[in-house]
C-alpha positions in Angstrom: 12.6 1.9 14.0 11.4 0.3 17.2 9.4 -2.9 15.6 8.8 -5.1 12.7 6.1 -7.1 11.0 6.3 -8.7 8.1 4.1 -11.6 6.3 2.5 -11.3 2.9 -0.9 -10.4 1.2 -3.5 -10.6 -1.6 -5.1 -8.2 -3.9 -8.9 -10.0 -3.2 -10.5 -6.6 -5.8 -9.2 -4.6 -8.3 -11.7 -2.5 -9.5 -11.2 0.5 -12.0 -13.0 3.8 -11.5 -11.9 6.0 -14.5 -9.9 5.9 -16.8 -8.7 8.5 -19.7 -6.2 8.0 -22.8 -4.3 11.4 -23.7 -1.7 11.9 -26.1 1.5 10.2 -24.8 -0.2 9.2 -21.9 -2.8 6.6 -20.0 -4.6 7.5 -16.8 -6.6 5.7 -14.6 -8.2 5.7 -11.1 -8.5 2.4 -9.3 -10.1 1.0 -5.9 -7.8 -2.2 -4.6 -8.7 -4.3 -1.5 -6.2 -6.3 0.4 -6.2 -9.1 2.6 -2.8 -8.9 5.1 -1.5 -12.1 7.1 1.5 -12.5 9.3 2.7 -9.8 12.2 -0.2 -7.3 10.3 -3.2 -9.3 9.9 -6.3 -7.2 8.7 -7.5 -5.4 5.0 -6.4 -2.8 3.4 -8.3 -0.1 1.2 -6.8 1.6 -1.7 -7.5 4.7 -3.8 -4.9 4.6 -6.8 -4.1 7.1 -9.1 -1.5 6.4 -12.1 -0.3 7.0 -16.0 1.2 5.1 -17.9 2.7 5.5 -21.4 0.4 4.5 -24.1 2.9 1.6 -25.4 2.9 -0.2 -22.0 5.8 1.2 -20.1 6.0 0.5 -17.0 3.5 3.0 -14.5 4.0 5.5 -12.2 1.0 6.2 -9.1 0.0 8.0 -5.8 -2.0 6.0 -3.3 -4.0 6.3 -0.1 -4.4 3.0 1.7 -6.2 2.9 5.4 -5.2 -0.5 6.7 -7.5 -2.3 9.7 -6.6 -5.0 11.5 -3.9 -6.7 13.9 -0.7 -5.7 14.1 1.8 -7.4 16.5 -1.5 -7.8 18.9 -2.6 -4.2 19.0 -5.9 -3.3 17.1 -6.7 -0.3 14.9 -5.9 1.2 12.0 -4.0 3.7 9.7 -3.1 5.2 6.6 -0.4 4.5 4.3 1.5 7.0 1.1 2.5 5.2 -1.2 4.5 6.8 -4.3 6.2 4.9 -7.2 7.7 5.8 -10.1 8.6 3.7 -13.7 10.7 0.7 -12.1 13.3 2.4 -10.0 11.3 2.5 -6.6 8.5 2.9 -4.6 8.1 4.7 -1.1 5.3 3.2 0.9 4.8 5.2 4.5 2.6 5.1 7.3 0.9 8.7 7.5 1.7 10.5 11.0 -1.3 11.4 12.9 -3.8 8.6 11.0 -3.3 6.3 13.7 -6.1 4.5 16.1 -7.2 2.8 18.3 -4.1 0.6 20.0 -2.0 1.7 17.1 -2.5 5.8 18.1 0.8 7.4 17.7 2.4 5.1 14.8 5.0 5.9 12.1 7.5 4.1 10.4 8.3 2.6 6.5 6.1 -0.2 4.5 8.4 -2.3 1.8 6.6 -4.7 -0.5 8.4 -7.4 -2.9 6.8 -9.4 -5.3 8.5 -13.1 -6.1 8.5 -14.8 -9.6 5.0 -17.0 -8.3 3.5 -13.6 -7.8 3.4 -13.5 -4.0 3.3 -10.2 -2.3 5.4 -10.3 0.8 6.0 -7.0 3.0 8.1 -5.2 6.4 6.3 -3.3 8.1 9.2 -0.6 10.2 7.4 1.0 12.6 7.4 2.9 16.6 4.5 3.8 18.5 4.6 7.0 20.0 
């Protein structure tokens, strides 16, 4: 990749939509708002879906998320996929062709940590094309 942001951000809503117990099974549907600082500086808006065992194990979701804002100085927007599954990983990408504005054209790989206080940190890989 041809760039990098990184910085953190904050859930600011988290608000459930739906949400249906089945046997072996919890679903839900969820709309999440984020504030980003740092190299991407802007909000992001989430439509969740995910299941989760009905004991509590750890989820697994699919996510749109159109992000607006900042980044690295150019202003617009796009979408990111995110995927995830139990705990072994989660793929976060930006969707090709859901670029705009000064950020037309962009690609590239989204990685989020969370440390023990909580705090959401992220890299943002991306090119412009």
């Amino acid at each position: 990749m041809g760039f990098e942001a990184s910085g953190s951000f904050e859930v600011t809503a988290f608000e459930p939509v739906e949400t249906e117990e089945r046997e072996g099974a919890s679903f839900g549907r969820v709309r999440i708002t984020k504030a980003f600082t740092g190299g991407l500086s802007g909000t992001g808006e989430v439509r969740m879906l995910s299941v989760g065992g009905t004991s509590g194990e750890p989820a697994s979701y699919v996510a749109v998320e159109q992000v607006t804002g900042e980044l690295d100085g150019r202003k617009g927007s796009f979408v990111l996929q995110h995927a995830a599954w139990d705990t072994t990983g989660v793929t976060i990408r930006v969707v090709p062709g859901t670029g705009a504005g000064e950020l037309t054209g962009i690609t590239g790989e989204f990685r989020l940590a969370v440390d023990e206080s909580g705090t959401h940190t992220y890299v943002l890989a991306y090119e412009l094309g």
